[in-house]
Each structure stands twice: as C-alpha cells, then as structure tokens.
LUMPANU-810996 format. One line per field, with one value per residue (C-alpha): residue number from 0; z negated, y, x negated. Coordinates in nm, 2 decimals. Layout:
// residues N
k = [NUM:...]
w = [Z:...]
v = [Y:...]
u = [X:...]
END
This chain:
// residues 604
k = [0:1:2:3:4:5:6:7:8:9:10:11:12:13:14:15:16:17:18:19:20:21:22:23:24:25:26:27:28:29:30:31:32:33:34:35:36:37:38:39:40:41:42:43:44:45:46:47:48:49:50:51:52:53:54:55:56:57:58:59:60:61:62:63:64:65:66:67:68:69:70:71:72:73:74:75:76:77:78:79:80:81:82:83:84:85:86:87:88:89:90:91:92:93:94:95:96:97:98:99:100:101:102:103:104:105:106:107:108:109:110:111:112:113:114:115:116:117:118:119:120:121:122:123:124:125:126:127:128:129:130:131:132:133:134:135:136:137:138:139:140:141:142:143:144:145:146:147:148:149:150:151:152:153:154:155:156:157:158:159:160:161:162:163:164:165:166:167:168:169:170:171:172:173:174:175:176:177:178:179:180:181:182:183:184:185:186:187:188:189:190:191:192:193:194:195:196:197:198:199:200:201:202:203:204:205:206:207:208:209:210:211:212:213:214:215:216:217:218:219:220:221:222:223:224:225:226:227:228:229:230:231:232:233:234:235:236:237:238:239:240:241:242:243:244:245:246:247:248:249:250:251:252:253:254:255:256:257:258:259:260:261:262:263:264:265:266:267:268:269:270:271:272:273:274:275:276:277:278:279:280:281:282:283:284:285:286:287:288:289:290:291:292:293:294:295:296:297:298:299:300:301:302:303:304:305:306:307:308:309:310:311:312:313:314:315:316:317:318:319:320:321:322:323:324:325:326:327:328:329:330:331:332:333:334:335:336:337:338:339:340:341:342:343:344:345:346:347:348:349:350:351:352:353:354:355:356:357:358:359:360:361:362:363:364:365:366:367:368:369:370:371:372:373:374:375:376:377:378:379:380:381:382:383:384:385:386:387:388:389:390:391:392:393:394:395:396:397:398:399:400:401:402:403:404:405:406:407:408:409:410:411:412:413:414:415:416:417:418:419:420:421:422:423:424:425:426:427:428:429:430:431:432:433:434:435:436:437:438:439:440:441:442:443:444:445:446:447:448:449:450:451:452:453:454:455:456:457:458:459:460:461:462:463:464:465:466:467:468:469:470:471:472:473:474:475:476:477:478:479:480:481:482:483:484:485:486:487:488:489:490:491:492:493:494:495:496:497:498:499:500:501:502:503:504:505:506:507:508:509:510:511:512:513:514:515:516:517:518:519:520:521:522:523:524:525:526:527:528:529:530:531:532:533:534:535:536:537:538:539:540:541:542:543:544:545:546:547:548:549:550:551:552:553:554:555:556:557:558:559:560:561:562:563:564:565:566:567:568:569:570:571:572:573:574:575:576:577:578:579:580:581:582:583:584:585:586:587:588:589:590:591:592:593:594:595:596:597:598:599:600:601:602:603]
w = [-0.48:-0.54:-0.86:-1.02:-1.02:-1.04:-1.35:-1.60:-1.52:-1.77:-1.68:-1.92:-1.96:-2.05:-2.36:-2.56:-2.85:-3.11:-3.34:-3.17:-3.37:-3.69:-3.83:-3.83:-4.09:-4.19:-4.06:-4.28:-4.10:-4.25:-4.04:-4.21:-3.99:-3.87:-4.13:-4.02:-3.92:-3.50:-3.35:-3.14:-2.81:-2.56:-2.23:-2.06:-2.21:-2.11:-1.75:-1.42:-1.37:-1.09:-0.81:-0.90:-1.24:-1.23:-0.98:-1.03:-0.81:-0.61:-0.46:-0.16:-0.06:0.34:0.41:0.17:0.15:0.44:0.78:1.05:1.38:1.22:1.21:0.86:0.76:0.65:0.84:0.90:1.06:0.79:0.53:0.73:0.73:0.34:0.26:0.15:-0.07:-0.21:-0.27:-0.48:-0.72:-0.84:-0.73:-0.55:-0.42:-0.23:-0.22:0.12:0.09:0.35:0.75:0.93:1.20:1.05:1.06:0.75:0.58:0.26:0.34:0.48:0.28:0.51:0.80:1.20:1.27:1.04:1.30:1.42:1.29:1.22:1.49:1.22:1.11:1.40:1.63:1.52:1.65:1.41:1.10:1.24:1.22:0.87:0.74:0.89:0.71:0.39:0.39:0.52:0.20:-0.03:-0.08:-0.04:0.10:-0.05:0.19:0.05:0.16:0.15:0.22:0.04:0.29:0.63:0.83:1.02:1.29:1.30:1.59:1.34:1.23:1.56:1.71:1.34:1.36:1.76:1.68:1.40:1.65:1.74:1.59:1.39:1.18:0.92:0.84:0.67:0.38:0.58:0.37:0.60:0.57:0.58:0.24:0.07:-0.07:-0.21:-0.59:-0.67:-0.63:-0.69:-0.43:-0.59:-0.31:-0.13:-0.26:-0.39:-0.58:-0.31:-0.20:0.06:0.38:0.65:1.01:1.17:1.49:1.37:1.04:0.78:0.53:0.49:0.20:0.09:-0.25:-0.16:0.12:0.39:0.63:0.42:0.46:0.23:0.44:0.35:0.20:0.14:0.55:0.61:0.94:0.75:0.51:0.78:1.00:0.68:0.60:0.99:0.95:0.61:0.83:1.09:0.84:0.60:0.96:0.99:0.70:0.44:0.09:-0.08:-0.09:-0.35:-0.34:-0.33:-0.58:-0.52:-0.81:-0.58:-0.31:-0.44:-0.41:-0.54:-0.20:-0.34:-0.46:-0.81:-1.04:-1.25:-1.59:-1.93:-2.07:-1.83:-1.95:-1.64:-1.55:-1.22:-1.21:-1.45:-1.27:-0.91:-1.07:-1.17:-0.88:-0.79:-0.59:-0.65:-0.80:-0.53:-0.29:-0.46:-0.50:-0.13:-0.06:-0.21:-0.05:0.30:0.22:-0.07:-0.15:0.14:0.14:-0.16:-0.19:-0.47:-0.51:-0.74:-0.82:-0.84:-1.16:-1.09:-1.35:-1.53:-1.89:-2.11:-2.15:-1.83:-1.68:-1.72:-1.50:-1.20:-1.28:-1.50:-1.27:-1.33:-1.14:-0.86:-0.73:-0.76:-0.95:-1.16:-1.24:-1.33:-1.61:-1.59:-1.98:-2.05:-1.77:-2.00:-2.28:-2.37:-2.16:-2.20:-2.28:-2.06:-1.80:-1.40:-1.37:-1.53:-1.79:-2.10:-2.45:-2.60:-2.85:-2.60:-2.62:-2.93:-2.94:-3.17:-2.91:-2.62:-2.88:-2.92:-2.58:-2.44:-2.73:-2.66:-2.33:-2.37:-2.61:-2.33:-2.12:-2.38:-2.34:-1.96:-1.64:-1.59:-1.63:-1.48:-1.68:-1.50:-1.56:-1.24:-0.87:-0.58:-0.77:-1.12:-1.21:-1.19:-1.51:-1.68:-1.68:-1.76:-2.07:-2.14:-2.15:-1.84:-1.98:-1.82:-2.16:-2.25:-1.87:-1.85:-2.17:-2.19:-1.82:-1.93:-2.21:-2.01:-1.78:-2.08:-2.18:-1.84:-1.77:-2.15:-2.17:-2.06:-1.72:-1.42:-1.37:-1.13:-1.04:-0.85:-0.61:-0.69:-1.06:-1.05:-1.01:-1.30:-1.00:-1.17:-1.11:-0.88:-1.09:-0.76:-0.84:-0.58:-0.49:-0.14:-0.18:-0.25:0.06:-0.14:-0.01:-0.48:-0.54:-0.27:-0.29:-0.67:-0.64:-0.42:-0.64:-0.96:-0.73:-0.65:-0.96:-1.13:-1.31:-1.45:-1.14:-1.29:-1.57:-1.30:-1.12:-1.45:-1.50:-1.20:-1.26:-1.44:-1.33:-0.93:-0.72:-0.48:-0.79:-0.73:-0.37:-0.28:-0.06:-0.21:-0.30:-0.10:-0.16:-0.20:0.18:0.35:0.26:0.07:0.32:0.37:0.72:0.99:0.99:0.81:0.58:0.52:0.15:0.00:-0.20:-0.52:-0.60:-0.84:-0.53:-0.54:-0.88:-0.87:-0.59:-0.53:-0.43:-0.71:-0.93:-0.68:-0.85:-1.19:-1.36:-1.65:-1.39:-1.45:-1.15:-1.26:-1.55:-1.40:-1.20:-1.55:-1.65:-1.34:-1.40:-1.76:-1.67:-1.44:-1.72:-1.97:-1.87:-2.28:-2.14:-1.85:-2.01:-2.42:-2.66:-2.79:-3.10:-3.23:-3.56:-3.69:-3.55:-3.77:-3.68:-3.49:-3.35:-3.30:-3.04:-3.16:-3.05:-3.04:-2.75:-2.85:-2.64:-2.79:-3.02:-2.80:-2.97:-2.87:-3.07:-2.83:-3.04:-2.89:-3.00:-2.82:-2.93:-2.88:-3.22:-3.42:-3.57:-3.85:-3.85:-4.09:-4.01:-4.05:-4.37:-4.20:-3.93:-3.84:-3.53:-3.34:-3.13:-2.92:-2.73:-2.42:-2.28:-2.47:-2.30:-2.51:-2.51:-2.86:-3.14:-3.49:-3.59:-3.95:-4.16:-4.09:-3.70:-3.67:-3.31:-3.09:-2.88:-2.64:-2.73:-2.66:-2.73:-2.68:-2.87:-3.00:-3.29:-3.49]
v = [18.60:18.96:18.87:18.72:19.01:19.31:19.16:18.89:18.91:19.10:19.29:19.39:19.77:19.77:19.65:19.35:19.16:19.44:19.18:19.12:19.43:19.24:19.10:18.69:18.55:18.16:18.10:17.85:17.63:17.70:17.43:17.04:16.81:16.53:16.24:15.92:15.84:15.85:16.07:15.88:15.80:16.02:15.90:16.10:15.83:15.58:15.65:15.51:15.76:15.99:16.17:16.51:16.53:16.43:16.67:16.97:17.28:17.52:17.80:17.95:18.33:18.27:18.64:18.66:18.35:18.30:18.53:18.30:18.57:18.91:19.09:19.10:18.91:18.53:18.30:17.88:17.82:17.99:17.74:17.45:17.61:17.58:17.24:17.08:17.33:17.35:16.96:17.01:17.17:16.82:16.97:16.72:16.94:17.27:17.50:17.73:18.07:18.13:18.08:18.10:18.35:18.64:19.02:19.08:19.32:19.15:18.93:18.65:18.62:18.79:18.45:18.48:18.17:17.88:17.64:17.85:18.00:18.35:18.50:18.63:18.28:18.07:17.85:17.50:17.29:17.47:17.38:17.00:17.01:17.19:16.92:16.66:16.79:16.78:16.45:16.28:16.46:16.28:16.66:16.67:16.98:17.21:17.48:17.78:17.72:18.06:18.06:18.25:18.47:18.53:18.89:19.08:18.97:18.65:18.50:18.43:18.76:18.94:18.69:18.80:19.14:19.16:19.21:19.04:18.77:18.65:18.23:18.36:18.63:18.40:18.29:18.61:18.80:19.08:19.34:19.52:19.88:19.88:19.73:19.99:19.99:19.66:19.62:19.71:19.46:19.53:19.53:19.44:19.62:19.93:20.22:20.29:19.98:19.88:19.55:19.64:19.81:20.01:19.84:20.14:19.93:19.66:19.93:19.70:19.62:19.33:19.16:19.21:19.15:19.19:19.45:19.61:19.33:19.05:19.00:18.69:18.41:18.27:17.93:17.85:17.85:17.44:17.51:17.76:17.47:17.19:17.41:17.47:17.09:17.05:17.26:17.10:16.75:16.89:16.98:16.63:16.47:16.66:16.52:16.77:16.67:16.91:17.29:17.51:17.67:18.01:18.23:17.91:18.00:18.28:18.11:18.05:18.41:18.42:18.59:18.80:19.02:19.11:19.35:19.18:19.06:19.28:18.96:19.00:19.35:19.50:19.10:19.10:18.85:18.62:18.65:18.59:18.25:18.17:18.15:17.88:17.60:17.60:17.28:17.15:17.25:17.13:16.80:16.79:16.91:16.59:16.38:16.46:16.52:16.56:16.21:16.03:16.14:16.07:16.46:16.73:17.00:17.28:17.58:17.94:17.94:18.31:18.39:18.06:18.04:17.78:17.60:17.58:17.42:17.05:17.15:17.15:16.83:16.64:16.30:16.18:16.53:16.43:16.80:16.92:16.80:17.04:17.40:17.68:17.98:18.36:18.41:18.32:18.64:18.86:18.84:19.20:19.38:19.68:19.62:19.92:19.98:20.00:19.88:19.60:19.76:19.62:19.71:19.92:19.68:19.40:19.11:18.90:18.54:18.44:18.54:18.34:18.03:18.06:18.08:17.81:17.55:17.62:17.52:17.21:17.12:17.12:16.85:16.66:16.38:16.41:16.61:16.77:17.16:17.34:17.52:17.87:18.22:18.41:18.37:18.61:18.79:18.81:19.03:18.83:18.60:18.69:19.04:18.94:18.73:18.74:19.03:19.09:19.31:19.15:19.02:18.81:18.76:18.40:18.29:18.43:18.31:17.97:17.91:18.01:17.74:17.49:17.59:17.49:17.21:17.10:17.18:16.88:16.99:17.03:17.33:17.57:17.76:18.04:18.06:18.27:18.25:17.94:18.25:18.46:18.71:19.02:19.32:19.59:19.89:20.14:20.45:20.59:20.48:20.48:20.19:19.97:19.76:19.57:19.69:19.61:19.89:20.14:20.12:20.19:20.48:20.64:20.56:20.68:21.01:21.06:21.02:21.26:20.97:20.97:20.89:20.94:20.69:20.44:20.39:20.35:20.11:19.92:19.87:19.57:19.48:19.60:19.25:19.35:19.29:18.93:18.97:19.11:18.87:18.59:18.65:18.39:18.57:18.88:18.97:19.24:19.20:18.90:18.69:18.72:18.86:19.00:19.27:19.52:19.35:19.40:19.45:19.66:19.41:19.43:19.63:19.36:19.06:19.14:19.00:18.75:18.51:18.16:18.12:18.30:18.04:17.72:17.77:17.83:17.52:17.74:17.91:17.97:17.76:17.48:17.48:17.47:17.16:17.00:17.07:16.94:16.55:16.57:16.61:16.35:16.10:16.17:16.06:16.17:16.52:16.45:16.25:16.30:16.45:16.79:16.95:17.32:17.33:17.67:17.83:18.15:18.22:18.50:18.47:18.06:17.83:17.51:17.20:16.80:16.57:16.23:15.87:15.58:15.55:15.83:16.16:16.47:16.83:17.14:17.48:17.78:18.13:18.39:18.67:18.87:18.81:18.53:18.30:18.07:17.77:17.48:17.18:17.09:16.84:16.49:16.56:16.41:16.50:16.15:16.23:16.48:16.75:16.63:17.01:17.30:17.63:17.72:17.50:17.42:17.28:17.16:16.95:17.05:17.09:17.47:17.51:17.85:17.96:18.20:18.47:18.33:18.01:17.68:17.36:17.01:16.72:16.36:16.28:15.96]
u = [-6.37:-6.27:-6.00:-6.32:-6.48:-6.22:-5.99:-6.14:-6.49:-6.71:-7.02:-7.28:-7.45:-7.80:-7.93:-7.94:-7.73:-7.67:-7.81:-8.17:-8.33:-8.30:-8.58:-8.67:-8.43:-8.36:-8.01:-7.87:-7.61:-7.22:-7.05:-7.12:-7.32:-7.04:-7.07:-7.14:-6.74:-6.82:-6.58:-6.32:-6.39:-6.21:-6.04:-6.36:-6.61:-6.38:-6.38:-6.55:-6.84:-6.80:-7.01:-6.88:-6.87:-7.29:-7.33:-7.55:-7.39:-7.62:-7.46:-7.55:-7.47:-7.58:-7.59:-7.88:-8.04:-8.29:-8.28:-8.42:-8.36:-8.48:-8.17:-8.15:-7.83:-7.94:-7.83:-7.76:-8.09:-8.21:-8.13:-8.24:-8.58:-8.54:-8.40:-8.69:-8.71:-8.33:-8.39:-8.69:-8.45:-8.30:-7.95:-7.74:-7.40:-7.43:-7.18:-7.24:-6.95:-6.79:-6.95:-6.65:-6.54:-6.51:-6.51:-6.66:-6.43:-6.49:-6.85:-6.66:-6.33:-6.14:-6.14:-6.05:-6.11:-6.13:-6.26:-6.56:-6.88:-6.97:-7.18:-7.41:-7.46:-7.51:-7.33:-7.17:-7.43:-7.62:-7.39:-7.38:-7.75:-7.75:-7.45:-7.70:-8.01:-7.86:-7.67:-8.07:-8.17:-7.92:-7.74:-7.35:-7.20:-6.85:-6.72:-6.50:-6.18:-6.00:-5.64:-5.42:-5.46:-5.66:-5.82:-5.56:-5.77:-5.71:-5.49:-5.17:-5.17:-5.16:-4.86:-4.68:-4.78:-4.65:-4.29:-4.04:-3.89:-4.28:-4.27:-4.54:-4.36:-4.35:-4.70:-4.71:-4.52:-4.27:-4.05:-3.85:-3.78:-3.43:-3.44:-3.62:-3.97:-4.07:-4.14:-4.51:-4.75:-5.09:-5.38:-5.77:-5.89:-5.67:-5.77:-5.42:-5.39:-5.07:-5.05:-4.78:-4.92:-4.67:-4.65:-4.48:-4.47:-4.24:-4.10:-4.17:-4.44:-4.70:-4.86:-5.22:-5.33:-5.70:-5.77:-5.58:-5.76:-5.66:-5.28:-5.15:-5.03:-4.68:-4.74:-4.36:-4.33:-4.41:-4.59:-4.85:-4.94:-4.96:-5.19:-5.40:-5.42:-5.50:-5.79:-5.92:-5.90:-6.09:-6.37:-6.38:-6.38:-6.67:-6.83:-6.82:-6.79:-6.55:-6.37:-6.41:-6.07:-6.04:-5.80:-5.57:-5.33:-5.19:-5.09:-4.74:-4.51:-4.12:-4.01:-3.73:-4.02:-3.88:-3.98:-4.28:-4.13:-4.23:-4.38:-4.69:-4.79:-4.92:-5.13:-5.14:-5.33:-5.17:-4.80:-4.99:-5.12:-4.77:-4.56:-4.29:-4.37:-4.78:-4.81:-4.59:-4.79:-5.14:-4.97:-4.85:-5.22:-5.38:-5.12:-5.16:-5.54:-5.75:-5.66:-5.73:-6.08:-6.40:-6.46:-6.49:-6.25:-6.26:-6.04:-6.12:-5.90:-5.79:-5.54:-5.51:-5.45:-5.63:-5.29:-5.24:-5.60:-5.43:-5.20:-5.46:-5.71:-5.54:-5.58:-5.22:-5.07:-5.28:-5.38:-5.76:-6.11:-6.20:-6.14:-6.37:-6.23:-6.29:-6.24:-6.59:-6.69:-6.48:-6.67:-6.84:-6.58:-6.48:-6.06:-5.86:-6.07:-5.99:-6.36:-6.60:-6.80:-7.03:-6.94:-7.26:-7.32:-7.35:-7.16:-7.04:-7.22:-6.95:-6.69:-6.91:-6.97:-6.57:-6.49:-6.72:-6.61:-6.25:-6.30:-6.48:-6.18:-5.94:-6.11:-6.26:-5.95:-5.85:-5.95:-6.26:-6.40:-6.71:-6.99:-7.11:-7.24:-7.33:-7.22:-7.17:-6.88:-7.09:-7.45:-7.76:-7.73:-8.02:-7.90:-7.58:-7.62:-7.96:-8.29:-8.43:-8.72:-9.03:-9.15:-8.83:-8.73:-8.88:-8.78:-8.41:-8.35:-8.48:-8.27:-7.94:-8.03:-8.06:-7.76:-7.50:-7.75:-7.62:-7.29:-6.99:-6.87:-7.03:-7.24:-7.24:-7.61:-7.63:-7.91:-8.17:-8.08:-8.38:-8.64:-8.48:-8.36:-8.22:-7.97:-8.13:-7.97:-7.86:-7.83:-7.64:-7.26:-7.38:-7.65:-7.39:-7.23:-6.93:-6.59:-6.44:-6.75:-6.65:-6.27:-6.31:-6.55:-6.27:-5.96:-6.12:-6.20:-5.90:-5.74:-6.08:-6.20:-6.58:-6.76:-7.11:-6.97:-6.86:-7.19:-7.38:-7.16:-7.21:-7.57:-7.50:-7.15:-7.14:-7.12:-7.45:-7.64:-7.62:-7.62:-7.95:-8.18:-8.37:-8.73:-8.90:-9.28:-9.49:-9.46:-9.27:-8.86:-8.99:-8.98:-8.62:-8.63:-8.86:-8.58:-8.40:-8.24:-7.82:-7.88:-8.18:-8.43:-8.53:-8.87:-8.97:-9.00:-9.39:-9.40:-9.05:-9.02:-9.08:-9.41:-9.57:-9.35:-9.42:-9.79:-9.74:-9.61:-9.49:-9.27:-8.87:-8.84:-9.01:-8.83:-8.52:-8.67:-8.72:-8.38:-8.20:-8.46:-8.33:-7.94:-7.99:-8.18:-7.98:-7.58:-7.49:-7.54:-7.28:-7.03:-7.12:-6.89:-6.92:-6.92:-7.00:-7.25:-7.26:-7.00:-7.02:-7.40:-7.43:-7.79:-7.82:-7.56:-7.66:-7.44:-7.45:-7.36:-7.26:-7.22:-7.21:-7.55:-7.75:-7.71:-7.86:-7.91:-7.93:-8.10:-8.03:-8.20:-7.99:-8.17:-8.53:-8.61:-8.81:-8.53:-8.51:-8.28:-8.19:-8.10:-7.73:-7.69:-7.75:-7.90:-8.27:-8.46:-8.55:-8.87:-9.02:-8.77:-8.64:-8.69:-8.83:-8.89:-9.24:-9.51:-9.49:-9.22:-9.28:-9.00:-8.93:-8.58:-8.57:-8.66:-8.92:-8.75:-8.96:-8.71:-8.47:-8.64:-8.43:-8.47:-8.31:-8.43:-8.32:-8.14:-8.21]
END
C-alpha cells in the first residue's frame, strides 16, 4: 500500500544505466562455473509441490482495468467482460485490490465495510459471478485483506469515536489529553507527518499511520481480531483462494507509546514492523483460519528486514505463505529524501544482481519468497528498470519479464505490464489523483522545499503512473470506458494496447504468453536452485537454475547496447533456447547479445 511506496520503494528519473553508452565489449565471466560437485539438495527440492508456489500472479487495479457502465472508474463487470482474455495469459492466481465498501480516501485502502462491495464496483452478485467465472476458467482468486487499520467511516470507528465509554473505544488506538501529547509517530500520509489526530469531541487523540481517514485498529483488543478472523471466514466461505496481507508487520503497537529507540534512526517503518505480540497474532491467525483452509497468503513485507523474512513463512512458525521485500524497489534511490526519486546515473545492476541473489539465499532451504517489480504502488516496470524509448520498449520490457518468470519464487505481474504500459510523465501536480502525491506536494510547500524538483521527480516515481487505465485498443479512452475516465490515459494507447499486440505474434504480449507456457513446462524454473555467474559484471545478469539433472542458463543483457559474453568455464549450451526475445541466437562460447536482449537456454 502507501509504506510501499512512500519509504523503501525506489523510483527511477529518466534515463538509462549509466553504463548503456559504452560501446559493445566481450564481458568475460569473473565468477567460476560450479564444477561438477552438484550443489546439495535444499529442503525446497525436497518438498511436496504446491499450488502457490507454481502459481503465476496477475494483479488487477479494478479502478482501471475495464469500465463496463461509462462512468469512468473500472469496474467488476468489467473484468468479467475480460476473462477470456486474462486466461489467455497462462496466469493461474489473480490478485483483485481492494472492492470493498469504501470511501476512497486512499483508492480502496481506507475500508467501510469489509463485507460489502464498493458502489463504484458493483454489487455482490456481481463478485459471486466474477469468483464463478474465474474458478470455470481454472483461475484462483486473492483479495487484499487490509487491516491494520479501517476508514473513519466505518461503523467501528463511529461507535469508538462517539464517546470514550462506547464498547467500541477500544477497536482503536486512544491517547487521552490529560496525559500530554503522545510520543511522535509518524503518518505516510498527513500532511504534517503526525500519526496522532485531535478528537476535540471526546479531548483525546487517535492513531493513523496512513491518512487522517485511516485510523489503526487496536489488534491487541481480542474482540478486534475475532471480528477480523469472522470477516476472513466469511470470504474463504465464499470461495476465495487467498489474502494478500496488507502492511501486516504493523499491526502489532507497544501501547505505552514510548519514545522510538536511537537504534532505529528515524525508521519508521522498521520499528512499526517490530511491535510485540505480531507473531502471536499471525500464529493465532492461521490457527483459527489460515490453516483450516488450502489458500495462499502473502505479506506486504512493509518494514521487514532480510533476517527477519523466516520469521513470517518459515512452515514450522505456522503464520503466512510467502512474503514479498521492498529492498529490491530501493535500488537507485535517492538516500535522504522525503520523496522517491532516481539517482542520475540510474540504478547499479550490481546493487540489483546483489539484492535479488540475497534474497533467493534466504529461502533457498525453508519458506518461500515472491519475485516482483511494479504494482499499483510502483512506476510502470519498463520505466522503472528498463528503457522505455520506443526503440528498446519491446525488447527491455521483454526481458524484465524473462527475468520474474525465471527467478525461484513466485512472481507477481502487474497488469498492463504484459503490453509494456509505461509511466505517463504529468506535468502538473494537479494531474495527479493519489492522496502519497498530493499530501507531499503540500508538506514540502510548506516547509519551501523544491516543488519544481518534486514533480520531476514524480514522473517516474508518482504512484498514478501505474495506475492509468489499461489500453484495451486504438479507440476513444482505449476502450477503457464510454466515459470520462477517473485517471487521464496515456497519449501512446493509439500505438500500445492489446489489440494491436493480439495481431502481432512478435508482440510484448505474446511474449509474455510464451513465458507464462515455459514456467509452467519447466518445474526447474519453479523449484530449481539458484546461483549467480558473474556477479561483478556490470552490464550482463546471467544465472543457473538447477534440479536434479535438468539445468538451465538464463542470459540477461540489461543494457541498450550490443554485449558480448563468454561462457563461464564448464558450461555447454544443450539445445535450442527455451525463450529468446529476438528472433535469432547463435550458440557459441562468447554469446553476441543484441540490447535488452535475453535469453534462456539448456545446459548439457
């Protein structure tokens, strides 16, 4: 949600890799091919396979997927007019954010009512026909499940907010004035940075780390967590197949309020993810219902330190699935900064290689990760991490797909990403519609920060980027809506939308088809070890996956330049690529690599 986007997360300026203007070079490979010792085989080979972990995620933003009424907001109807289409895709799990009653201080995240639908959206009957569509077509469904906190509208908050004797005073976190100010805690989204708001009514303050509309509920009250498990029941009875959890590391708050320890060094974020009592709750979670039904759960690892993923999937804790990392969205950052901005140089692929490798380490034995590099919260990805110049668009978006849909962990693909969607650049602060962009506009005002600065800046970074409509086709509003739609479209639909790429079989879109058949053909690329070769090249991620006697090289040219690259001492290429995004590749001991090209190809 917001934390993804307003702490870790990275955004890049314009520009590419520092390193792309360099002329084509033979990279020679400085890290030793493994010998012929096979690495050990970890507790992940050894395991029962699992639904979840072969999955392939698409996410769907419903506000801007498909508009099925004209009023310019997408809507659930909507995607049931598209789900022959989202099963073309060879994707099996769909992640929907949030449809529930809401009134959409924050798109959604800020929830009413848990057990209805948006009015925007649709009505129930249309979500049971949407669940029912989906599971005919062999897809599974994951909800957001967003409950660290709730909208000041919803009914709990009103009863708490009524007067401090109301039963519901509780659900919430209350500081009373007679006790002073609270210790700072920092709000993501007030335009003071102050997580405690002023009830004058009832003289005391309220909890909000997000906005002003999004008081925190108080998970160590037992009745708040019992209604929450209620309402996750009433869903999985439903039939949904899975929550992806929401800034779950911050449910858990010391309620003295304290002064934040030195060791934390202004990390919000990082002391919200380390409050007493979470793992007791995620554990009491999967007792009383995670583990009673076959499902997928997945944390918005907000604030989580590497050392500290086990602590949420490792199987024998018995709390969540899987968890997905922000460090790898930090990458390029500028350090210091209120706001997300890009380095000028671009980003580091050495850093990236690092971060990515790192991560694979720590599930290579037990638990499971996720693989991801856009979402709602994130720039388009081939902005991002990639050149979205119309000549290298295709081929730089194509090889970031290659590269989740061959990592170990299950990735996550945003929708639109399939079409090689990019950022649309506003350049006004007034074009933008997301309450992180706004509120940050008028704090850095206030304070006679560089506002000129800060909207460059959120060219690349700003959250709308990856939030304008999908581009269906070359019509009007690209076929989004009959309407005006909530979110300006991007000018380049007429050329980048999905019917133009349904015809053309060398499409980004049919591409990512062919990735999605290979992933599914190839189980080494699920459940295969990994390991790093030439960890010190600064132009080429090249990596191995390994199971049993099937071994597989992935070649990766992150850069708009021509690229040479040897072959690691004892390797041999075994046959024709399983995926390749030009139409040709002569295997050879030093690889000739096109820009952005990528490549995955047996190993004898």
């Amino acid at each position: 949600m917001n934390y993804l986007s307003t702490v870790l997360a990275a955004a890049s300026l314009a520009g590419l890799l520092a390193a792309c203007s360099q002329p084509a070079t033979t990279e020679t490979a400085t890290m030793a091919a493994p010998n012929a010792a096979a690495a050990p085989v970890t507790a992940a080979l050894a395991q029962k396979p699992i639904w979840w972990k072969e999955a392939v995620v698409y996410q769907i933003y419903p506000r801007s997927y498909k508009d099925s009424n004209g009023d310019g907001v997408g809507d659930l109807r909507g995607i049931i007019s598209k789900l022959d289409y989202i099963k073309s895709l060879g994707v099996n799990v769909i992640w929907l954010n949030p449809i529930y009653g809401s009134p959409n201080d924050d798109n959604g995240y800020d929830i009413s009512d848990y057990r209805a639908i948006m009015k925007d959206f649709g009505t129930m009957a249309d979500f049971d026909e949407l669940l029912k569509g989906m599971h005919q077509r062999g897809l599974k469904v994951v909800l957001d499940l967003v409950v660290n906190h709730s909208s000041d509208e919803h009914e709990w908050f009103k009863q708490s907010k009524s007067g401090r004797d109301n039963p519901y005073r509780d659900y919430y976190h209350w500081w009373p004035a007679e006790r002073g100010v609270p210790n700072k805690r920092q709000s993501f989204f007030d335009v003071k940075g102050d997580a405690w708001a002023y009830d004058a009514a009832t003289k005391a303050y309220y909890l909000h780390y997000f906005s002003r509309k999004q008081p925190d509920l108080n998970w160590e009250n037992p009745k708040v967590r019992q209604e929450i498990y209620s309402m996750m029941r009433f869903w999985f009875d439903k039939g949904i197949d899975g929550f992806r959890m929401d800034v779950i590391p911050f449910i858990a708050k010391d309620t003295t309020f304290p002064v934040i320890p030195a060791k934390y060094h202004g990390d919000f974020g990082r002391y919200y993810a380390n409050g007493p009592h979470l793992h007791d709750y995620l554990q009491e979670m999967h007792r009383e219902v995670l583990g009673k039904y076959d499902v997928l759960s997945v944390a918005e690892g907000a604030g989580v330190t590497s050392d500290q993923a086990l602590e949420f999937v490792d199987p024998a804790r018995k709390e969540l699935n899987m968890l997905y990392h922000f460090e790898g969205m930090g990458v390029g950052n500028v350090p210091g900064l209120k706001y997300r901005m890009r380095k000028p140089e671009g980003y580091s692929l050495l850093e990236f290689k690092q971060v990515y490798s790192k991560w694979d380490k720590i599930f290579a034995e037990k638990g499971w990760g996720t693989i991801y590099l856009g979402n709602h919260d994130q720039p388009r990805m081939v902005t991002r991490w990639g050149d979205d110049r119309p000549e290298f668009r295709p081929a730089s978006s194509k090889l970031l797909t290659t590269f989740l849909l061959t990592m170990r962990g299950t990735p996550y693909y945003y929708g639109g990403d399939e079409l090689g969607m990019t950022n649309i650049k506003f350049n006004k602060i007034t074009d933008y519609k997301d309450i992180e962009v706004r509120n940050m506009y008028a704090q850095l005002k206030a304070e006679g920060g560089d506002l000129a600065q800060f909207v460059e800046a959120q060219k690349i970074s700003g959250r709308d980027n990856g939030r304008t409509p999908f581009q269906w086709d070359a019509s009007a509003n690209a076929g989004f809506t009959t309407g005006t739609p909530w979110l300006q479209l991007n000018p380049n639909y007429a050329q980048v939308n999905a019917a133009a790429e349904e015809k053309d079989p060398n499409s980004i879109l049919q591409y990512f088809r062919q990735a999605t058949a290979m992933r599914r053909q190839h189980k080494v690329l699920v459940y295969g070890q990994y390991q790093l070769l030439d960890a010190a090249n600064p132009h080429i991620y090249a990596y191995t996956r390994t199971q049993g006697a099937e071994k597989v090289l992935v070649v990766l040219n992150f850069s708009s330049e021509k690229r040479d690259w040897a072959l690691p001492t004892g390797l041999t290429l075994g046959g024709k690529p399983w995926l390749n995004n030009y139409p040709t590749f002569t295997p050879a001991a030093t690889l000739a690599l096109l820009p952005w090209q990528a490549v995955v190809v047996p190993l004898k």
